[in-house]
C-alpha positions as YAML, in Angstrom:
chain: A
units: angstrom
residues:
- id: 1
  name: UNK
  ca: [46.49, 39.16, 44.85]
- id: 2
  name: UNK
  ca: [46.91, 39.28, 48.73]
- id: 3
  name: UNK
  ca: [43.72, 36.48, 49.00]
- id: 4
  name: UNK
  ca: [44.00, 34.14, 51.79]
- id: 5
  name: UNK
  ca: [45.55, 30.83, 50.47]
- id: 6
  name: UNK
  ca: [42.70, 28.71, 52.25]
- id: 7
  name: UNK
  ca: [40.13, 30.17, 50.26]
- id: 8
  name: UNK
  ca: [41.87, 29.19, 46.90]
- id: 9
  name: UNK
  ca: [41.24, 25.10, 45.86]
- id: 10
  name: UNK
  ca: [42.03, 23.12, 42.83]
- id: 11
  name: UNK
  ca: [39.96, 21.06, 41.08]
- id: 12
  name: UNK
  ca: [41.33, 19.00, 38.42]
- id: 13
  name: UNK
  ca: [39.98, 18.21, 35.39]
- id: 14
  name: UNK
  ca: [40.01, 15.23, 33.54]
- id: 15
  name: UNK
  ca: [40.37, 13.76, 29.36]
- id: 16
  name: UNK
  ca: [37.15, 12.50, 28.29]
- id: 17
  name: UNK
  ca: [37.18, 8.11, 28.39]
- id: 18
  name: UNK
  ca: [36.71, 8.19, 24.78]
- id: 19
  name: UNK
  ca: [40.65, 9.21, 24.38]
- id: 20
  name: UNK
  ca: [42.17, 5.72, 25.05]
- id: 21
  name: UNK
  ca: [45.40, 4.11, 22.97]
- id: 22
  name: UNK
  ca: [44.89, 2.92, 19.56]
- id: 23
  name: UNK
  ca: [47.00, -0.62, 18.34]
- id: 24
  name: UNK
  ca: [44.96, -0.83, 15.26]
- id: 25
  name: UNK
  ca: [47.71, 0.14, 12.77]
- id: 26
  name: UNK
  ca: [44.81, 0.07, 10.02]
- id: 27
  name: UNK
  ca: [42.61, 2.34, 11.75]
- id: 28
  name: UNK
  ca: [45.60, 4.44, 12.64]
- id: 29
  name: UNK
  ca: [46.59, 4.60, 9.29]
- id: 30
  name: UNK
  ca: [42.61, 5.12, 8.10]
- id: 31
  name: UNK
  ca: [42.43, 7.85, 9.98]
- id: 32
  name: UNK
  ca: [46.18, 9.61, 8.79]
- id: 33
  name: UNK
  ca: [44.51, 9.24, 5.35]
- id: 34
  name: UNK
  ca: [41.21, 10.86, 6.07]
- id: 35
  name: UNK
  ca: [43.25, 14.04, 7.00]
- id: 36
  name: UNK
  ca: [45.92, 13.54, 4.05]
- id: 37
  name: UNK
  ca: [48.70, 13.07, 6.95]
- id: 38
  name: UNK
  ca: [51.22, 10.54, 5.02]
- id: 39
  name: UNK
  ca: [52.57, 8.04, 6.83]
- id: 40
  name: UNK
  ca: [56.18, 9.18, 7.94]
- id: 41
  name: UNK
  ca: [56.48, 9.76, 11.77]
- id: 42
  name: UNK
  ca: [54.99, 12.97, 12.82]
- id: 43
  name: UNK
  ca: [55.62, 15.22, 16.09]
- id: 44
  name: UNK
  ca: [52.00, 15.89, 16.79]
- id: 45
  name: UNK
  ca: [50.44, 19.44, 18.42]
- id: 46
  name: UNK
  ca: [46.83, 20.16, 19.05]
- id: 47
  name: UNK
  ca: [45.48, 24.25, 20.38]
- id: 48
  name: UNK
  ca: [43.49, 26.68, 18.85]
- id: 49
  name: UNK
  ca: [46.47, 28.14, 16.43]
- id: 50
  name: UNK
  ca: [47.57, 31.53, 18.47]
- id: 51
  name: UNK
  ca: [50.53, 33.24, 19.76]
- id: 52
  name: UNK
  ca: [49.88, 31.73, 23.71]
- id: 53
  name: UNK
  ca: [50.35, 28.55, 22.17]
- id: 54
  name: UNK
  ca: [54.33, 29.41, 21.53]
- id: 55
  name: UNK
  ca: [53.46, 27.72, 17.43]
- id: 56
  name: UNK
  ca: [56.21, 30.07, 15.81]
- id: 57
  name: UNK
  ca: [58.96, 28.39, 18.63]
- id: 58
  name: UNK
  ca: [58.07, 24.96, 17.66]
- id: 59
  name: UNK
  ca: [58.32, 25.73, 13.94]
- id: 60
  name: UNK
  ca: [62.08, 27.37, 14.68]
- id: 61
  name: UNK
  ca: [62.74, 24.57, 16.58]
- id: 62
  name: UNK
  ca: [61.43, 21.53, 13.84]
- id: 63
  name: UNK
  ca: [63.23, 23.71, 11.22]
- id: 64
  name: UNK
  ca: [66.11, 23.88, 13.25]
- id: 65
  name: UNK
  ca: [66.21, 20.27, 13.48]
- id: 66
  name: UNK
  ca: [64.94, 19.08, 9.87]
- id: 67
  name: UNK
  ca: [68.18, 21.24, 8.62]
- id: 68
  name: UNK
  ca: [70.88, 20.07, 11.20]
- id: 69
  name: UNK
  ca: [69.64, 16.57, 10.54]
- id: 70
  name: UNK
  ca: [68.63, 15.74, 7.04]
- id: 71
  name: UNK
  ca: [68.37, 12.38, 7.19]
- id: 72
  name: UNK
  ca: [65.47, 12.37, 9.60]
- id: 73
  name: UNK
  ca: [62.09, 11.54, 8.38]
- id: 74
  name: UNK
  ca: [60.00, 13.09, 10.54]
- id: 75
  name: UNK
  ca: [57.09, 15.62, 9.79]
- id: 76
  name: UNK
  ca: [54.72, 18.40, 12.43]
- id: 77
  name: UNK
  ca: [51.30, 18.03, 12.59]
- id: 78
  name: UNK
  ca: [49.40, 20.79, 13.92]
- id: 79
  name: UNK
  ca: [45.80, 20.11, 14.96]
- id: 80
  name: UNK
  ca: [43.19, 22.57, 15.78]
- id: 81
  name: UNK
  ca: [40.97, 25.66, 14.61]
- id: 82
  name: UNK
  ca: [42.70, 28.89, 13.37]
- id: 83
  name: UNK
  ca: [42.37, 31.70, 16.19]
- id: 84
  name: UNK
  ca: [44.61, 35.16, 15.99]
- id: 85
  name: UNK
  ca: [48.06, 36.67, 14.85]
- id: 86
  name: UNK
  ca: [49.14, 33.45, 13.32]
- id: 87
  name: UNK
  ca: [50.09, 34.72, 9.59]
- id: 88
  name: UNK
  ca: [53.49, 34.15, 10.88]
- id: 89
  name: UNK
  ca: [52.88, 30.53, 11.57]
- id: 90
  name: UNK
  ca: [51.31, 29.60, 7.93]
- id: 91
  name: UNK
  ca: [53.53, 32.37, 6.15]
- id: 92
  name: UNK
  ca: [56.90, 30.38, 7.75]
- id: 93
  name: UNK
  ca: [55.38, 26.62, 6.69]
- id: 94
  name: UNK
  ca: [54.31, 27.88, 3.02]
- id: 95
  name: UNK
  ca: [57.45, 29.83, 2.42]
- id: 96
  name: UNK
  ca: [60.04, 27.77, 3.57]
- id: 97
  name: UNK
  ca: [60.09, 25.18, 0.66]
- id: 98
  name: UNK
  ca: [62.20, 22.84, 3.23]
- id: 99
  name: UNK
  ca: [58.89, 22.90, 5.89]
- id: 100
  name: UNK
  ca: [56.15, 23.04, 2.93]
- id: 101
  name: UNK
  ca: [55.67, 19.37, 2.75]
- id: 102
  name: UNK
  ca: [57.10, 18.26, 6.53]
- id: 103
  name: UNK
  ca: [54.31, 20.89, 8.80]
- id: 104
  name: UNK
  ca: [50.70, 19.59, 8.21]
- id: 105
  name: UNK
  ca: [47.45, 21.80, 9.12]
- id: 106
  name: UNK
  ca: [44.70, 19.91, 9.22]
- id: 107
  name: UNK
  ca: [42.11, 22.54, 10.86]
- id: 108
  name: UNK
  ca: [39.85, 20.83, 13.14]
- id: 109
  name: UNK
  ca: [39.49, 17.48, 14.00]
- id: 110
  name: UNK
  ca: [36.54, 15.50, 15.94]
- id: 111
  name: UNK
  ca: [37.41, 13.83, 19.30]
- id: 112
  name: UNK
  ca: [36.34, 10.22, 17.60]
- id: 113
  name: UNK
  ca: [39.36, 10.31, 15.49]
- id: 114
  name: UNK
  ca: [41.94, 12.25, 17.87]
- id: 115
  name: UNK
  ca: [42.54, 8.88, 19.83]
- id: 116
  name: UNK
  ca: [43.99, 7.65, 16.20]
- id: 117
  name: UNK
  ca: [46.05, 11.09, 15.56]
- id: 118
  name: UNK
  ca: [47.20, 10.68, 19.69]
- id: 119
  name: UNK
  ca: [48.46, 7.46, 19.11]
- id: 120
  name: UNK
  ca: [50.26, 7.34, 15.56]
- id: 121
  name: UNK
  ca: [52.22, 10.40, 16.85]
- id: 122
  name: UNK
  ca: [55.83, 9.71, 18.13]
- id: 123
  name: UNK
  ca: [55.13, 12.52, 20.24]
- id: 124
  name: UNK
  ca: [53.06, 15.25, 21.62]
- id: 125
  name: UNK
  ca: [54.84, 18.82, 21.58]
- id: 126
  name: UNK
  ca: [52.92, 21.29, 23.69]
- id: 127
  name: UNK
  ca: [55.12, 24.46, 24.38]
- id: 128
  name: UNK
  ca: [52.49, 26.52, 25.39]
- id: 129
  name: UNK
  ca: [53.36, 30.11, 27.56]
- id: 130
  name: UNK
  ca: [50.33, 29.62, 30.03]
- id: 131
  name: UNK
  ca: [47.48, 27.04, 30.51]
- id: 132
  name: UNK
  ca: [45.18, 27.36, 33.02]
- id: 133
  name: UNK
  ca: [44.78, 23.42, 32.70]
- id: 134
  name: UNK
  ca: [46.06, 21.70, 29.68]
- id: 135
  name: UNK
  ca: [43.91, 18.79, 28.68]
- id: 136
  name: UNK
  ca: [45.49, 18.02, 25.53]
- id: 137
  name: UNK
  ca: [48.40, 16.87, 27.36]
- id: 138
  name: UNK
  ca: [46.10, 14.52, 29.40]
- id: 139
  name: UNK
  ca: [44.10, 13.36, 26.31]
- id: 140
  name: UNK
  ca: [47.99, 12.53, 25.00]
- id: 141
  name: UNK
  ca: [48.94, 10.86, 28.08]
- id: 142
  name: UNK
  ca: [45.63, 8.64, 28.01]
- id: 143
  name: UNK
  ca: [46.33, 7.58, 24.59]
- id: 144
  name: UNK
  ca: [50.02, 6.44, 25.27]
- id: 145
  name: UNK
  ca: [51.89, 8.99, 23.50]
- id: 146
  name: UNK
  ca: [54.93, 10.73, 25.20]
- id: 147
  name: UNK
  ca: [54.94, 14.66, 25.83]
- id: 148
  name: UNK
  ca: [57.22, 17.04, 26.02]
- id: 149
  name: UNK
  ca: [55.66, 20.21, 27.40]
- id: 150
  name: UNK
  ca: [55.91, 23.41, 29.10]
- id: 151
  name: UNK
  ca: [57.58, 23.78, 32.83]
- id: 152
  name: UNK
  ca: [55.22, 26.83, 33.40]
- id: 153
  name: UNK
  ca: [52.04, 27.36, 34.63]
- id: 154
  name: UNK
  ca: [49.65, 24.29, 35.55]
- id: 155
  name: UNK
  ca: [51.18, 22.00, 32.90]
- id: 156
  name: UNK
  ca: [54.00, 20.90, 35.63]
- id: 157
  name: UNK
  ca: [50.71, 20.06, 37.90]
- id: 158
  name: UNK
  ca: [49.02, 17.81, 34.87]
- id: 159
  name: UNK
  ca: [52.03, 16.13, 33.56]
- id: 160
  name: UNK
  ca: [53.99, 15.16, 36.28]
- id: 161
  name: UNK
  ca: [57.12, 13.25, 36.16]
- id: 162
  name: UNK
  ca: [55.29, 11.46, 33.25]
- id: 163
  name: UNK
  ca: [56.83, 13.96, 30.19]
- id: 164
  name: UNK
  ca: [59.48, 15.83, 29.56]
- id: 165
  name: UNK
  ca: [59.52, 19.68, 30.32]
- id: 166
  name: UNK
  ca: [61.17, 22.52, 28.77]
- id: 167
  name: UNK
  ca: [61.41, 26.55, 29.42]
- id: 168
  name: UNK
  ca: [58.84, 27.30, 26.19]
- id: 169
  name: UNK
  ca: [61.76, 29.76, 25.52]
- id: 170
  name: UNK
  ca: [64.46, 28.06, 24.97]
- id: 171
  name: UNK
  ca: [65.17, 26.08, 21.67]
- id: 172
  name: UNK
  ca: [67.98, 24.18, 22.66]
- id: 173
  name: UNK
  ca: [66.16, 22.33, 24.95]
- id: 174
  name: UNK
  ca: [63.26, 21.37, 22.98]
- id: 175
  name: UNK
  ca: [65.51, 20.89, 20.22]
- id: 176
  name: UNK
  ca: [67.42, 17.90, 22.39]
- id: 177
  name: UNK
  ca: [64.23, 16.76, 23.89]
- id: 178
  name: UNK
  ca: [62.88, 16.40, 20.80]
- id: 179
  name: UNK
  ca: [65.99, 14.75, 19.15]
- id: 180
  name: UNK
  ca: [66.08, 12.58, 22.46]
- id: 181
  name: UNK
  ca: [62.63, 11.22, 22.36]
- id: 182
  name: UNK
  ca: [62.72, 10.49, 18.61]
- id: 183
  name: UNK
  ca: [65.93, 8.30, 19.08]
- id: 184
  name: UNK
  ca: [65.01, 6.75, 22.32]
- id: 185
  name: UNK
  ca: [62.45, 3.86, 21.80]
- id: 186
  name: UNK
  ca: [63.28, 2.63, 25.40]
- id: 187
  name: UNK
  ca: [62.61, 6.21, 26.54]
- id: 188
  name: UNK
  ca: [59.24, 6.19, 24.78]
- id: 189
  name: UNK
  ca: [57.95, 3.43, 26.30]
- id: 190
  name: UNK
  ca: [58.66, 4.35, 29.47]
- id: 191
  name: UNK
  ca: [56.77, 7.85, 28.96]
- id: 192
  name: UNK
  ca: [54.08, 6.06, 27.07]
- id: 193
  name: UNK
  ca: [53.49, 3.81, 30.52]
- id: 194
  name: UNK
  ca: [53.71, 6.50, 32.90]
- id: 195
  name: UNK
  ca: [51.80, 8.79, 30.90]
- id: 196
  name: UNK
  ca: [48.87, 6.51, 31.05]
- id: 197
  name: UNK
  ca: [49.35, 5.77, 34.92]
- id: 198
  name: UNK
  ca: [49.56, 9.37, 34.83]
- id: 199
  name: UNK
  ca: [46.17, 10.49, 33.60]
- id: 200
  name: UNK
  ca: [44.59, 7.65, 35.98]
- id: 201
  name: UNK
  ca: [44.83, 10.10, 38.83]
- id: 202
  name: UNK
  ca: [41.89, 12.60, 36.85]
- id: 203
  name: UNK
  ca: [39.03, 12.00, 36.55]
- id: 204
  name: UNK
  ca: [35.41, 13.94, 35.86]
- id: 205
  name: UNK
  ca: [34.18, 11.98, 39.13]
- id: 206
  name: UNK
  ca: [36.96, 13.33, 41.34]
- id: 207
  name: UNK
  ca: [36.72, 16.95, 39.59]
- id: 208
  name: UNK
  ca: [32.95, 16.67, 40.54]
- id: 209
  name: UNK
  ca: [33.50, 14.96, 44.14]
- id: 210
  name: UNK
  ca: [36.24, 17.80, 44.70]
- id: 211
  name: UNK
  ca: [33.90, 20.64, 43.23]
- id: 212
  name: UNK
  ca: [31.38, 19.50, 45.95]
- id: 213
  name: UNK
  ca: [33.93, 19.54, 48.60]
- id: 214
  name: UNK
  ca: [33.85, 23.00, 47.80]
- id: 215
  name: UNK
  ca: [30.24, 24.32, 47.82]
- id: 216
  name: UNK
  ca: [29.65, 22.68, 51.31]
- id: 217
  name: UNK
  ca: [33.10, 24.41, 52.75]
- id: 218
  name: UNK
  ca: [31.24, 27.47, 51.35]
- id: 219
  name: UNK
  ca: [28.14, 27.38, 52.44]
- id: 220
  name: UNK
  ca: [29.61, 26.35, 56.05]
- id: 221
  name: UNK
  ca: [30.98, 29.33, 56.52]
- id: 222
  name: UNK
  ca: [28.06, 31.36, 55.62]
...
């Protein structure tokens, strides 16, 4: 935009405290049950269901996988309101009688039971074309659950070295990344321990100490 890099800053957000990891297999398993999520292991996504969210490449890429392996139990959960031009995304999971039963919808859920969903996933899939933050990688990364996201935008800035990253355009890659983190319970660990080292370095406090920062570098140069 030609504007002077030392009038741009960054303030980081933060996940809310109430997103913290789960152990309680019952309440875990409560909580599947509420939202009629059986109890096989589930990739997990949460977004407002619309094309920036790249929804129709994970669903090429889970069917990709479900068909080349067929002997992996393993299901997609998709969290979150429905927004625009996503017929595609229901028309592919209701159609496909190999997805119908293996891609779950469950509409919106309240935070007080996303900590559960967080931490029963094996892992959080967030392929998204452009954040301009990316909290529900954070929120996953507080909980303990491993991600494998997007190498665009500001998700490289959230995530770290604490996930895996992918071009959110090509399915090989999130094919094996997704094959590699479902096979690798070492691997998982390790993610689930940085990720929650990770998301120690935001927090509302610093976003609002660092917002602050701002205003008085403002009005100094009034």
């Amino acid at each position: 935009t030609g504007m002077n890099p030392e009038r741009v800053f960054v303030t980081p957000l933060a996940a809310d405290t109430h997103f913290f990891p789960v152990e309680n297999l019952d309440i875990i398993n409560d909580t599947l049950k509420k939202y009629q999520i059986n109890n096989a292991p589930y990739l997990l996504s949460l977004c407002t269901l619309e094309p920036r969210k790249n929804l129709s490449f994970l669903i090429r890429c889970f069917t990709k996988i479900i068909l080349d392996n067929p002997s992996i139990d393993l299901n997609l959960v998709l969290v979150g309101v429905s927004g625009w031009k996503n017929n595609d995304i229901f028309k592919t999971a209701q159609e496909n009688p190999i997805l119908k039963n293996r891609i779950i919808f469950t509409g919106y859920i309240p935070d007080e039971d996303l900590s559960a969903i967080y931490s029963g996933a094996t892992a959080f899939i967030y392929p998204s074309l452009y954040e301009g933050f990316g909290l529900p990688t954070l929120e996953a990364m507080q909980c303990g659950t491993p991600v494998i996201t997007s190498n665009t935008s500001s998700l490289p800035e959230v995530v770290g070295d604490a996930g895996i990253m992918i071009n959110p355009s090509d399915e090989d890659a999130l094919c094996q990344a997704i094959l590699t983190i479902i096979q690798d319970s070492q691997l998982r660990k390790t993610l689930s321990e940085k990720g929650r080292e990770r998301a120690k370095q935001f927090s509302w406090a610093k976003c609002a100490e660092e917002t602050v920062k701002v205003y008085q570098i403002a009005a100094n140069c009034r």
